[in-house]
C-alpha positions as CSV (number, residue, x, y, z in Angstrom):
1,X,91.9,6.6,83.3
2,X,93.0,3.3,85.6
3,X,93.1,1.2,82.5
4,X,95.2,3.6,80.9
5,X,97.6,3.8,83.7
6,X,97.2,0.1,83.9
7,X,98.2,-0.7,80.2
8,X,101.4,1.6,80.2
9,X,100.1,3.9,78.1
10,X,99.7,7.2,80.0
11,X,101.4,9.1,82.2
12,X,102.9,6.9,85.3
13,X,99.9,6.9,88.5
14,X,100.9,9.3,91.0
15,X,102.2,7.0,93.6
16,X,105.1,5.9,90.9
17,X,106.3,9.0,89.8
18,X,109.1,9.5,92.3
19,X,110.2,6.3,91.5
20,X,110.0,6.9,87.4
21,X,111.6,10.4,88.0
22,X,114.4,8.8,90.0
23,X,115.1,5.8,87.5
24,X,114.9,8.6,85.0
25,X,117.6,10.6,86.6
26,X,115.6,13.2,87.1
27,X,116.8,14.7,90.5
28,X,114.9,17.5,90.8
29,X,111.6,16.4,90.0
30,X,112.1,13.2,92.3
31,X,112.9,16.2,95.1
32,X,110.0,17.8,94.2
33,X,107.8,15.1,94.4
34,X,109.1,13.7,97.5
35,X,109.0,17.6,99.4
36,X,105.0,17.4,98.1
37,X,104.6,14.1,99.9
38,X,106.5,15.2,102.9
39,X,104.0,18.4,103.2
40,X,100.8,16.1,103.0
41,X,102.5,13.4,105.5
42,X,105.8,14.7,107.3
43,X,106.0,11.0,109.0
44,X,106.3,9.1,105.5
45,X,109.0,7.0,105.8
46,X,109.8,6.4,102.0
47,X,109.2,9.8,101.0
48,X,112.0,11.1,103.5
49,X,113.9,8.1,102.5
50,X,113.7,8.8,98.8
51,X,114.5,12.9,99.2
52,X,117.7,12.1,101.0
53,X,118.5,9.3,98.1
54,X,117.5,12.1,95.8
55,X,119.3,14.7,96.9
56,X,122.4,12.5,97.7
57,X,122.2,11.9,93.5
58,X,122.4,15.1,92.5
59,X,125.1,15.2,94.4
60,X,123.1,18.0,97.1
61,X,125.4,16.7,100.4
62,X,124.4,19.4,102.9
63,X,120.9,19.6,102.4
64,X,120.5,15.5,101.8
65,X,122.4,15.6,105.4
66,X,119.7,18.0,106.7
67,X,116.8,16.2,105.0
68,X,118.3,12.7,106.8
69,X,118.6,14.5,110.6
70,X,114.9,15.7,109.8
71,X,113.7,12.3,109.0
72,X,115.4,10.9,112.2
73,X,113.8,13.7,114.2
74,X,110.3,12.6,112.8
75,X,110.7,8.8,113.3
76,X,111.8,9.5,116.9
77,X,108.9,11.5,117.6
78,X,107.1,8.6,117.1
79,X,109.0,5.9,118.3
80,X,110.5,4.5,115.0
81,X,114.1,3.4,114.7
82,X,115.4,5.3,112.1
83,X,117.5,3.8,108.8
84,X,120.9,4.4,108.5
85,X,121.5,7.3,106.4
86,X,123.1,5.9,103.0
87,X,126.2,6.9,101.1
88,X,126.4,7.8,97.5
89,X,129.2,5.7,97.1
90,X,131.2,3.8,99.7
91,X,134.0,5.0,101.1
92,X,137.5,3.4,99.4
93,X,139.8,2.4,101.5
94,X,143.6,4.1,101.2
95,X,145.8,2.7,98.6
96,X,148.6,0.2,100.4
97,X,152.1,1.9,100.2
């Protein structure tokens, strides 16, 4: 099954679906896979990372907001500095008069 994986021609190894979801635009299975990773391991950096990213996407503000204050939460509890939580787009500044 590895050398299948390996060669590209099966289904993409567990550990890279998120990431083949996400460049798929698939928003709610990249949600889905990262809320699975976050039950097994609720101090996984990437996957907390990626559901905010995620849910940011599919344009989901309020709950990628929650998501981010629950990631922060869990990296303080053990002493990790938390990443800044990232925009879907930047803000624009006003148009000069």
């Amino acid at each position: 099954m590895q050398a299948l994986a390996a060669s590209g021609s099966a289904r993409p190894a567990a550990a890279d679906r998120p990431a083949a979801a996400a460049a798929s635009g698939l928003h709610d299975a990249t949600i889905r896979y990262r809320l699975r990773a976050l039950e097994r391991d609720s101090y996984d950096e990437g996957a907390h990372l990626g559901l905010v990213s995620a849910l940011l996407a599919a344009a989901r503000h309020g709950e990628a907001r929650r998501a981010y204050h629950d990631y922060v939460a869990r990296m303080e509890e053990i002493g990790v500095e938390p990443a800044p939580l990232a925009t879907a787009e930047p803000r624009r500044a006003p148009a000069a008069a």
